[in-house]
C-alpha positions in Angstrom: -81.9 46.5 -85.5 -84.5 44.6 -82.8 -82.8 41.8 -84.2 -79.4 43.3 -82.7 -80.6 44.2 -79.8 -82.3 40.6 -78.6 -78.9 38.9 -79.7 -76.8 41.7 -78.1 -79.4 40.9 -75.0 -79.7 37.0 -75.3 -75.5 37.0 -75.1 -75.3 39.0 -71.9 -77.9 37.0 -69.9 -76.0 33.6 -71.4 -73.1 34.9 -69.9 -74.7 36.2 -66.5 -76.1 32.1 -66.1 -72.8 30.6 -67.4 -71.1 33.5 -64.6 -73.6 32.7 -61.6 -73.6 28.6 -62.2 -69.5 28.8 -61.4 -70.1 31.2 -58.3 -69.4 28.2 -55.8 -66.4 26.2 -57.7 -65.5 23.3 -56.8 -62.7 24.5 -54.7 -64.7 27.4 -53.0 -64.9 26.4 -49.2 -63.6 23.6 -47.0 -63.5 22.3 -43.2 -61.1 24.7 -42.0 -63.6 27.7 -43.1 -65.7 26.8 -40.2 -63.4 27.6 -37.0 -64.4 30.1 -34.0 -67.5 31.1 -32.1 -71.0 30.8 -33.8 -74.2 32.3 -32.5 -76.9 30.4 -34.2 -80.8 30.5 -33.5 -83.0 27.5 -35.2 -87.2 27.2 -35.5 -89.6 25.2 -36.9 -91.3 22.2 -35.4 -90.0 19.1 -33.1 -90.9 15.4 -34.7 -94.5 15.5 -33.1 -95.8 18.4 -35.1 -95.0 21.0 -31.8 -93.6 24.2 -32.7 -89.7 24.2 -31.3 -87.6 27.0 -31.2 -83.4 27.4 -29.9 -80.7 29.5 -29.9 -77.5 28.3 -28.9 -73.7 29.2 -29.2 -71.1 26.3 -31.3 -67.2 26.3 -31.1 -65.9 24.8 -34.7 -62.6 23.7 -34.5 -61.6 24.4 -38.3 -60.8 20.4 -38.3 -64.3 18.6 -38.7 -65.7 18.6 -34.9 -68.2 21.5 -32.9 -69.2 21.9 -29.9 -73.0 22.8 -29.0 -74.2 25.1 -26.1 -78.1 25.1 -26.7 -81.0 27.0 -24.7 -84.4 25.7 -25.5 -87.3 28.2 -25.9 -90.2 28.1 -23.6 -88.3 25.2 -21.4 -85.4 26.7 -19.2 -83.2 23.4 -20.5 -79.8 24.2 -21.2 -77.5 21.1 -22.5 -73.8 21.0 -24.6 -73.7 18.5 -27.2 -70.9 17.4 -29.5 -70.4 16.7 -32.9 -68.7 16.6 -36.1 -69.1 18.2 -39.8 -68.2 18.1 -43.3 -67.8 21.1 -45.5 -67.7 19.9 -49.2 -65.7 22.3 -52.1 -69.3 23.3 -53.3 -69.5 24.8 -50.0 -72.5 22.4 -48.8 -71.7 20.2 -45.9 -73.2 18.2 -43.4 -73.4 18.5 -39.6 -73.4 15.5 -37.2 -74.1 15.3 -33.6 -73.9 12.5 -30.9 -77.7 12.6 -30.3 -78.6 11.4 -33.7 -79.6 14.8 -35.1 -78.6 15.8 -38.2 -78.4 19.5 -40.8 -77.8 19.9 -44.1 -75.3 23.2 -44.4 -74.7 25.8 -46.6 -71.7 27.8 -45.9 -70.6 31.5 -47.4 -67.2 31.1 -48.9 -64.9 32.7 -45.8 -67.0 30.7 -43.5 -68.6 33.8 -41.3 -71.6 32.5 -41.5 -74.0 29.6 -42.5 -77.8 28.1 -43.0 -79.3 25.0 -42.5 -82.0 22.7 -42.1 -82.8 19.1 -40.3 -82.5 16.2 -41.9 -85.2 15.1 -39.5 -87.6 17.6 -38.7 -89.2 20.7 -40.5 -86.4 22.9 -38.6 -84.3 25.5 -40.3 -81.9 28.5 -39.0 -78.2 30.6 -39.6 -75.5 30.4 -37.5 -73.1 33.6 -37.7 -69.6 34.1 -36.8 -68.1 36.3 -33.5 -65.3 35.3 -32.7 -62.4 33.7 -35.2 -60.7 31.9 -31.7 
């Protein structure tokens, strides 16, 4: 009977891993998920060890480019930067911008809202959709 039950057991957690290894197919998000009005807000620490903190609003135009309003914490600086991103099937991406900087992105299926971290610097934050326009 114990024998039963640890099969029965060892059969529905196989089948939860084979379920939760397919939740992002291959064919799960795309480019034209990200379009609209993002509020994001980012922290870590800049490339000389200083703690560096932003929030920001971004425009993704659903066709591989954003636009980048960010406020600086602690500075008063306020500057609009442009860029460009991938969003991969997997729903991982990349996101590009003129300055050099760099994220890794992960993006829910739908697109309302993603994380992500600097390719550069120990930096990490979510940007969330509020506005589909």
């Amino acid at each position: 009977m114990i024998n039963k039950m640890l099969m029965a057991a060892l059969a529905l957690s196989s089948a939860a891993v084979l379920s939760s290894a397919n939740a992002f197919a291959a064919d799960e998000c795309s480019g034209a998920d990200l379009k609209g009005h993002y509020t994001y807000w980012l922290q870590g620490a800049n490339a000389s060890g200083k703690a560096y903190a932003e929030v920001g609003q971004e425009h993704y135009d659903g066709a591989g480019n954003v636009i980048s309003k960010i406020a600086v914490a602690g500075t008063g600086e306020m500057a609009e930067e442009k860029g460009t991103y991938v969003v991969n099937g997997d729903c991982s991406g990349t996101v590009t911008y003129a300055s050099g900087s760099g994220y890794n992105i992960f993006v829910a299926p739908g697109g309302d809202s993603f994380v992500f971290s600097s390719t550069k610097d120990i930096q990490a934050g979510e940007n969330t959709r509020v506005s589909k326009d």
